[in-house]
Biopython code that builds the backbone (N, CA, C, O; Angstrom):
import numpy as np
from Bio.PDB.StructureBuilder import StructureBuilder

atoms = [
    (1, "UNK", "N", (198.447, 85.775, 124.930)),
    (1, "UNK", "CA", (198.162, 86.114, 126.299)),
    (1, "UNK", "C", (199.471, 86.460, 126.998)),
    (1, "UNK", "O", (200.454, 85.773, 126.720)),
    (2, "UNK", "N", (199.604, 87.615, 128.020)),
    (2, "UNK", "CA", (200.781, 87.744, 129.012)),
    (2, "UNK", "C", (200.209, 87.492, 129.880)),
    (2, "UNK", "O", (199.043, 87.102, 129.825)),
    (3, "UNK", "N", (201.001, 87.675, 131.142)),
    (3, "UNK", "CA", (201.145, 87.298, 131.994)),
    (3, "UNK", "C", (201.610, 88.563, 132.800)),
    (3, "UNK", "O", (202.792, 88.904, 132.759)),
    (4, "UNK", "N", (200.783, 89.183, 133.454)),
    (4, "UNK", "CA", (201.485, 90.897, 134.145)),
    (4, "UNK", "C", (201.314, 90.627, 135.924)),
    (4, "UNK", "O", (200.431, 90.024, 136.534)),
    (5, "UNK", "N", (202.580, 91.364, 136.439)),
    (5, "UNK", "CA", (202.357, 91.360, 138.000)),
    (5, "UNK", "C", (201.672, 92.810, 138.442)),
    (5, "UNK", "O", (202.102, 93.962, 138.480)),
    (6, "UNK", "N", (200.470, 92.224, 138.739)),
    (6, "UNK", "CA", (199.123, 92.994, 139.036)),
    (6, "UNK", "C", (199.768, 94.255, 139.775)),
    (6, "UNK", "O", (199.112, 95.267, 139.528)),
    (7, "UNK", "N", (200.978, 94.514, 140.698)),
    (7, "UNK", "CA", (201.260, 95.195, 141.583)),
    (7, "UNK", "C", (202.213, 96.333, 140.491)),
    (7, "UNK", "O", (202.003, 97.546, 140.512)),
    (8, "UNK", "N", (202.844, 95.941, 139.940)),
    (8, "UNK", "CA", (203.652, 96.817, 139.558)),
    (8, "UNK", "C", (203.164, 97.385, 137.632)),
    (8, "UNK", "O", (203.332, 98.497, 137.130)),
    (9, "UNK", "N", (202.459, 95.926, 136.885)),
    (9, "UNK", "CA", (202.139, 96.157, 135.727)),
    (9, "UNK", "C", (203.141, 95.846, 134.917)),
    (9, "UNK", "O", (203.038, 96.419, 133.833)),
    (10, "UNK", "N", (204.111, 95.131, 135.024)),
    (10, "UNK", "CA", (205.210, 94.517, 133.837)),
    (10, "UNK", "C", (204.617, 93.447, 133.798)),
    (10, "UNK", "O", (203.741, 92.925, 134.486)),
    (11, "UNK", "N", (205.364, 93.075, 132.638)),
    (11, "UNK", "CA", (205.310, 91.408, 131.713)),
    (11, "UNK", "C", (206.161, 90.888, 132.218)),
    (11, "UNK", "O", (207.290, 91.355, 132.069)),
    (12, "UNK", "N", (205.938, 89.587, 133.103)),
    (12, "UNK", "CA", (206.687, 88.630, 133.415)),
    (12, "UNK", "C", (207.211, 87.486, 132.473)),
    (12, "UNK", "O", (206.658, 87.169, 131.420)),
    (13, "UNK", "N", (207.968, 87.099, 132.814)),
    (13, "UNK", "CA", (208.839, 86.121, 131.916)),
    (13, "UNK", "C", (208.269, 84.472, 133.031)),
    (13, "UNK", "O", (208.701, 84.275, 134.167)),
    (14, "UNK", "N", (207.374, 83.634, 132.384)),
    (14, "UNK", "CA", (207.318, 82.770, 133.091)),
    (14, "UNK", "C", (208.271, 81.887, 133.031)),
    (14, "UNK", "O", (208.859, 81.871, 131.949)),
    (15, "UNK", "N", (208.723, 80.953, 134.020)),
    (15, "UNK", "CA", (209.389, 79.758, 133.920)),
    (15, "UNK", "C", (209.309, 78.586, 134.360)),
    (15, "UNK", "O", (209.131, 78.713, 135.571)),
    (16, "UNK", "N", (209.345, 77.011, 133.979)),
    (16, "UNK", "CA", (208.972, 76.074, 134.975)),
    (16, "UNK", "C", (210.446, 75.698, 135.587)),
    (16, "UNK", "O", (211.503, 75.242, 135.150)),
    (17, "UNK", "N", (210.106, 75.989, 136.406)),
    (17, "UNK", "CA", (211.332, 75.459, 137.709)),
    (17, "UNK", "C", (211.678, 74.002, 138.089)),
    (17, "UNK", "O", (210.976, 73.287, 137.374)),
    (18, "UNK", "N", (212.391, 73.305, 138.837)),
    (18, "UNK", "CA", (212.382, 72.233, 139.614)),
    (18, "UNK", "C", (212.067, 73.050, 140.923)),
    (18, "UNK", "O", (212.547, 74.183, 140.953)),
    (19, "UNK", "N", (211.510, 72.740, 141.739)),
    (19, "UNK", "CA", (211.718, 73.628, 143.084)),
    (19, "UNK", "C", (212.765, 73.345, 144.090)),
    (19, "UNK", "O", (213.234, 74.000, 145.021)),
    (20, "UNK", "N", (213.017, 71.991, 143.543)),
    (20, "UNK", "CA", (214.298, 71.438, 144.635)),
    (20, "UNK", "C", (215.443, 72.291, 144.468)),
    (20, "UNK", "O", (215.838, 73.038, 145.362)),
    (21, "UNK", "N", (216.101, 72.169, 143.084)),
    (21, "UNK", "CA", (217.382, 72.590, 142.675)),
    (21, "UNK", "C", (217.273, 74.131, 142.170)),
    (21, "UNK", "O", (218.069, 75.067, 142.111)),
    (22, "UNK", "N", (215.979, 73.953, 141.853)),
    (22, "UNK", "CA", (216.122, 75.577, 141.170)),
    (22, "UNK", "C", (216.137, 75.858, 139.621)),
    (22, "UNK", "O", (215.945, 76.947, 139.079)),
    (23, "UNK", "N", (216.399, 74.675, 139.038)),
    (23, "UNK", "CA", (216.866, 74.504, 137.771)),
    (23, "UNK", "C", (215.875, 74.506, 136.860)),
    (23, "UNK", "O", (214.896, 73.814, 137.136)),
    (24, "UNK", "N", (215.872, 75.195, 135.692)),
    (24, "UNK", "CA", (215.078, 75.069, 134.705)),
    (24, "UNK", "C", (214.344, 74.026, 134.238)),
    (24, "UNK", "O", (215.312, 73.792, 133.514)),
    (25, "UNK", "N", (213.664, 73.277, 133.986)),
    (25, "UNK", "CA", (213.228, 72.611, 133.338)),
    (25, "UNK", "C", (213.759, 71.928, 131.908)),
    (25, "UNK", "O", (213.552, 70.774, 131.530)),
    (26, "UNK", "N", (214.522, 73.005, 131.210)),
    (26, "UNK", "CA", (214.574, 72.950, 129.968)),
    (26, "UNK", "C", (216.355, 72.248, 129.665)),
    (26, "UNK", "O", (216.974, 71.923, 128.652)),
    (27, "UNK", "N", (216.731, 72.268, 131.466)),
    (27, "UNK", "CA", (217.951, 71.721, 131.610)),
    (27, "UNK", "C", (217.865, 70.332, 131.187)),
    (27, "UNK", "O", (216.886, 69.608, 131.369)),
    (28, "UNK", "N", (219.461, 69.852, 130.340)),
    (28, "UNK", "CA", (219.303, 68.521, 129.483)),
    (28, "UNK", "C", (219.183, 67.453, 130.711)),
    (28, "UNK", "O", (219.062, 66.273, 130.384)),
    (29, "UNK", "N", (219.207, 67.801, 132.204)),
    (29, "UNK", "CA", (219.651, 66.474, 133.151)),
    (29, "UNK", "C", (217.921, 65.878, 133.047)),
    (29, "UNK", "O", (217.621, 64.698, 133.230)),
    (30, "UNK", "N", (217.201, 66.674, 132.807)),
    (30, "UNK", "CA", (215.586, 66.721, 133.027)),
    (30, "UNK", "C", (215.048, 66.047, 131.531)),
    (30, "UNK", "O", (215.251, 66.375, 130.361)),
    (31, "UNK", "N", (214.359, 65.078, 132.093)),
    (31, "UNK", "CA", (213.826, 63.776, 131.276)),
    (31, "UNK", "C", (211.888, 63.692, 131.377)),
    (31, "UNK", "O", (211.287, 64.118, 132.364)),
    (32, "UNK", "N", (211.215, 63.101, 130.227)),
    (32, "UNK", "CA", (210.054, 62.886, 130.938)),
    (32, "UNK", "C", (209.929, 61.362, 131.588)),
    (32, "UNK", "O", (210.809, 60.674, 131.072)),
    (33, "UNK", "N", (209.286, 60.729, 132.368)),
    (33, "UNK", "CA", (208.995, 59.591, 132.516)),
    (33, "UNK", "C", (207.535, 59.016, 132.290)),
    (33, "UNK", "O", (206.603, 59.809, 132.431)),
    (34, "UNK", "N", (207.300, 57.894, 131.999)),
    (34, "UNK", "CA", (205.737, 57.632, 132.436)),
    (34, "UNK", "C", (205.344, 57.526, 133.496)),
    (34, "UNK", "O", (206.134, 57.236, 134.395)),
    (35, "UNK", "N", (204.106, 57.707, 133.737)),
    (35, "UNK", "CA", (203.769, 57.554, 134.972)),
    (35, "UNK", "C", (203.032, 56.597, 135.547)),
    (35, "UNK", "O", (202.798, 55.626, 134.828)),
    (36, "UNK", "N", (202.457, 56.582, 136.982)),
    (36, "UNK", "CA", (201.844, 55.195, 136.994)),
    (36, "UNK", "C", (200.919, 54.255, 136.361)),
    (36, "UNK", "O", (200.814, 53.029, 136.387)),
    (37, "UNK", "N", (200.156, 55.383, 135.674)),
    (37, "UNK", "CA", (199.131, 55.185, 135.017)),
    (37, "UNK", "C", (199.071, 54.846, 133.518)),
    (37, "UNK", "O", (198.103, 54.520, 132.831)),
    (38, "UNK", "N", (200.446, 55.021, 133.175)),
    (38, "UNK", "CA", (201.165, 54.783, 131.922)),
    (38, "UNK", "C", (200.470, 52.889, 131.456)),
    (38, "UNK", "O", (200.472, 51.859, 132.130)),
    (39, "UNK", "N", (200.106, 53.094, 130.435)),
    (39, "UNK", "CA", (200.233, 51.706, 129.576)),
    (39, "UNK", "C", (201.439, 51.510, 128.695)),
    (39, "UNK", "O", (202.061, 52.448, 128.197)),
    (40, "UNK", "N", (201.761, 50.118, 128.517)),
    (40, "UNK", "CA", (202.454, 49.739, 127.815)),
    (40, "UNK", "C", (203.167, 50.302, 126.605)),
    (40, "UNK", "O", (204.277, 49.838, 126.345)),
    (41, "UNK", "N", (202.532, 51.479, 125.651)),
    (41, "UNK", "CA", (202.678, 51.611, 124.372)),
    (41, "UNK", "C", (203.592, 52.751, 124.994)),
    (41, "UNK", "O", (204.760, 53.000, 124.693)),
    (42, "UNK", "N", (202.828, 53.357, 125.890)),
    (42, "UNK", "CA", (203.599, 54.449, 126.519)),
    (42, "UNK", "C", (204.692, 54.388, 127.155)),
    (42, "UNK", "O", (205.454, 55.314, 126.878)),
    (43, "UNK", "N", (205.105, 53.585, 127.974)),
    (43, "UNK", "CA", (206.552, 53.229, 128.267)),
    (43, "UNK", "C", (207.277, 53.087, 127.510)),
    (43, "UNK", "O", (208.277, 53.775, 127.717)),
    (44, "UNK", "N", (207.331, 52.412, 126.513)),
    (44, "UNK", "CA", (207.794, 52.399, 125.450)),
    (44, "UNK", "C", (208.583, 53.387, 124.480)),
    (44, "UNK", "O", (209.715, 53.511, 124.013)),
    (45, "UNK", "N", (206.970, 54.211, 124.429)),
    (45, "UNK", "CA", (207.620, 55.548, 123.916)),
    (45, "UNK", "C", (208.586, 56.443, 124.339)),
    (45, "UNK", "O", (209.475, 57.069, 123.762)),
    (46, "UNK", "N", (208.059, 56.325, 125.917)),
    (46, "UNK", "CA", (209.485, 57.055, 127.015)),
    (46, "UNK", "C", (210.756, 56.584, 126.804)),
    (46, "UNK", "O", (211.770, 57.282, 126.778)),
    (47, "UNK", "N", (210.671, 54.902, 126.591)),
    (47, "UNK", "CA", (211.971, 54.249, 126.819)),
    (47, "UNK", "C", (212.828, 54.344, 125.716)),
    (47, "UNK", "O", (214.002, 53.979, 125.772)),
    (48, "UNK", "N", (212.187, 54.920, 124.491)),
    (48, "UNK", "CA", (213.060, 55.206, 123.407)),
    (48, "UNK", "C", (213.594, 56.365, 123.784)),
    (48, "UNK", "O", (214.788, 56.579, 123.996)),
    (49, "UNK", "N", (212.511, 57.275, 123.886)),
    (49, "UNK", "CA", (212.958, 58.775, 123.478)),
    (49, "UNK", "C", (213.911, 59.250, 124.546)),
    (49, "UNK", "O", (214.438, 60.355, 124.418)),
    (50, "UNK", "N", (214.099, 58.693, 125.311)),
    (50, "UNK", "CA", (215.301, 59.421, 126.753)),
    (50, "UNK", "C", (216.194, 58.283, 126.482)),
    (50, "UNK", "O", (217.055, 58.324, 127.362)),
    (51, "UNK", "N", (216.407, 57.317, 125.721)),
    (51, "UNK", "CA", (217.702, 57.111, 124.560)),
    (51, "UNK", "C", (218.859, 57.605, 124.589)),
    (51, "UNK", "O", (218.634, 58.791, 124.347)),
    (52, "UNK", "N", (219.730, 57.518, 124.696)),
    (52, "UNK", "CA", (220.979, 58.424, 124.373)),
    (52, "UNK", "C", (221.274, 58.914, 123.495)),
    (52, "UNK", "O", (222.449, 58.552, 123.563)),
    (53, "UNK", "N", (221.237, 59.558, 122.516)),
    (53, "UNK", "CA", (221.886, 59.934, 120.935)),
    (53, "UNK", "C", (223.021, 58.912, 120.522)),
    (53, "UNK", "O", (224.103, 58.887, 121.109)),
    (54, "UNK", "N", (222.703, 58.076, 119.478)),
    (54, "UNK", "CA", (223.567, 57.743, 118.564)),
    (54, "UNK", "C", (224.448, 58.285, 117.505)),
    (54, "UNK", "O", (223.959, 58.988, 116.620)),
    (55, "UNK", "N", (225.815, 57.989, 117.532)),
    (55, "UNK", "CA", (225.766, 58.641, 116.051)),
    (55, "UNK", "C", (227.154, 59.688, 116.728)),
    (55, "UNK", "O", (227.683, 60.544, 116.020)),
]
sb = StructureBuilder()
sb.init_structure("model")
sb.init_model(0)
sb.init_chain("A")
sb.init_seg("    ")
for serial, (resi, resn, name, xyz) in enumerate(atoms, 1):
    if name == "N":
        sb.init_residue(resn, " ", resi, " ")
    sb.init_atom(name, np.array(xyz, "f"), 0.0, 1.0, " ", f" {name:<3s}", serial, name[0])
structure = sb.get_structure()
């Protein structure tokens, strides 16, 4: 599937943004967290994986 701007007819390049900063998403400062609704197993999983690299 693309993604075209109806007005002109090109292929857009989507991106997820922060809207605050502007910043990509894919930037390393950007982490997931759990959320409120998060259970236990799931925190967990967060709390490893945003870890620091060892090694």
């Amino acid at each position: 599937m693309l993604i075209v701007n109806r007005e002109i007819g090109e292929v857009v390049e989507p991106a997820m943004i922060d809207r605050v900063s502007g910043r990509p998403l894919s930037d390393p400062v950007f982490r997931s967290a759990p959320g409120p609704a998060a259970d236990e197993h799931a925190r967990l999983r967060h709390t490893r994986r945003n870890e620091p690299l060892k090694g």
